[in-house]
N, C-alpha and C positions, 0 to 999 in steps of 0.2 A: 518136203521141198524147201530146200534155202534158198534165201535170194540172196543175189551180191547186189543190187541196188539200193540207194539211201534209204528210198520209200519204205524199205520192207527190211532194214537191216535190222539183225538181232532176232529176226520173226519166224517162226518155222511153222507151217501149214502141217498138221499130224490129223489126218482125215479130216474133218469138218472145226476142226479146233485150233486156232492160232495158238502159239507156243513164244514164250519170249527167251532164247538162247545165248549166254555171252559168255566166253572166254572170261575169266579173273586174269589179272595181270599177274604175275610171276612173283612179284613182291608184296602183293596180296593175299594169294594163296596161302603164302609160307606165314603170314604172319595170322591168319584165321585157321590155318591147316588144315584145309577141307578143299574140295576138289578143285581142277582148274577152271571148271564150267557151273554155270548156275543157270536153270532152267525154273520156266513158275511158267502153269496153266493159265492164260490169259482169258479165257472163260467164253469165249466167243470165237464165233464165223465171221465175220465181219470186219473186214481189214481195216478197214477208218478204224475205226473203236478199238482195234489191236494196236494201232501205229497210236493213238493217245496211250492207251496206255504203258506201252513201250518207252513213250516221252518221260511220262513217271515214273517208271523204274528207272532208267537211265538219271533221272534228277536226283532220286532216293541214295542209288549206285555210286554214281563220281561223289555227293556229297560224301555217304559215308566211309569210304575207301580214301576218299581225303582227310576225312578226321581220324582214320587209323594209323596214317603215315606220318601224321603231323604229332601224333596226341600220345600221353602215358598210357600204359595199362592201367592204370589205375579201374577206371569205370568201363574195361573191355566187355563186360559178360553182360551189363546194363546197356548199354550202346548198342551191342549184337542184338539182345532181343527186342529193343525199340526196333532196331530195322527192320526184323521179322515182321513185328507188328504191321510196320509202315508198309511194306510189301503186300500183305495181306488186305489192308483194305486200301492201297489201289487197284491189286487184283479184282478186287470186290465193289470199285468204283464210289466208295465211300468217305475218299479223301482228293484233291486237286491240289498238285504241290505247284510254286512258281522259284526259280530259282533267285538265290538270297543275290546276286546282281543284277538280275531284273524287278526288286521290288522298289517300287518307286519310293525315293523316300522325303518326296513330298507329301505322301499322303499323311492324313491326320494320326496322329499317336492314338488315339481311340480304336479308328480302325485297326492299328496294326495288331494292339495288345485286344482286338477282338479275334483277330485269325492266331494270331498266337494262343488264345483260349480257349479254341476250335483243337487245336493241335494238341496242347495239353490233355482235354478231356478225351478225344481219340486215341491218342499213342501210347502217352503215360499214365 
């Protein structure tokens, strides 16, 4: 069951198990060469807790399909398999991304270079 509503966009109901579904964009595709569509077992019944996690993938998504349009190959196959990474453990609820425009950057340098250090020992 797809939905076309905001709440539940990208989300596919596959018996008891939310599913996260999205189209690649055309110019991304061609530039990773792998299918048009990306799907990941979202690990739960439970819509809330699919529609967060969906928010995280989607943050994971636009950022890194941004850094591929803008960026060299150089660090393509390092980059790819961070994102794997990153994918995987929001599937597995063990990371909370907040988007790089939403961080405040009032908050203290301490703080930041501690979630940065968070990130580091998770991904890479």
């Amino acid at each position: 069951m797809m939905s076309t509503d905001n709440n539940s966009r990208h989300l596919y109901l596959r018996g008891k198990t939310w599913w996260y579904y999205r189209r690649v964009p055309a110019k991304i595709a061609a530039v990773l060469s792998e299918k048009s569509r990306q799907r990941y077992s979202l690990k739960t019944g439970i819509l809330v807790f699919a529609q967060h996690k969906r928010n995280q993938i989607e943050i994971a998504q636009n950022e890194y399909w941004s850094e591929l349009i803008i960026s060299d190959t150089e660090n393509f196959e390092q980059n790819r398999t961070h994102h794997a990474k990153l994918i995987n453990l929001i599937v597995s609820d063990s990371v909370q991304l907040t988007p790089l425009k939403e961080i405040s950057f009032t908050q203290k340098l301490e703080d930041l270079a501690k979630r940065i250090e968070v990130l580091e020992n998770k991904v890479f």
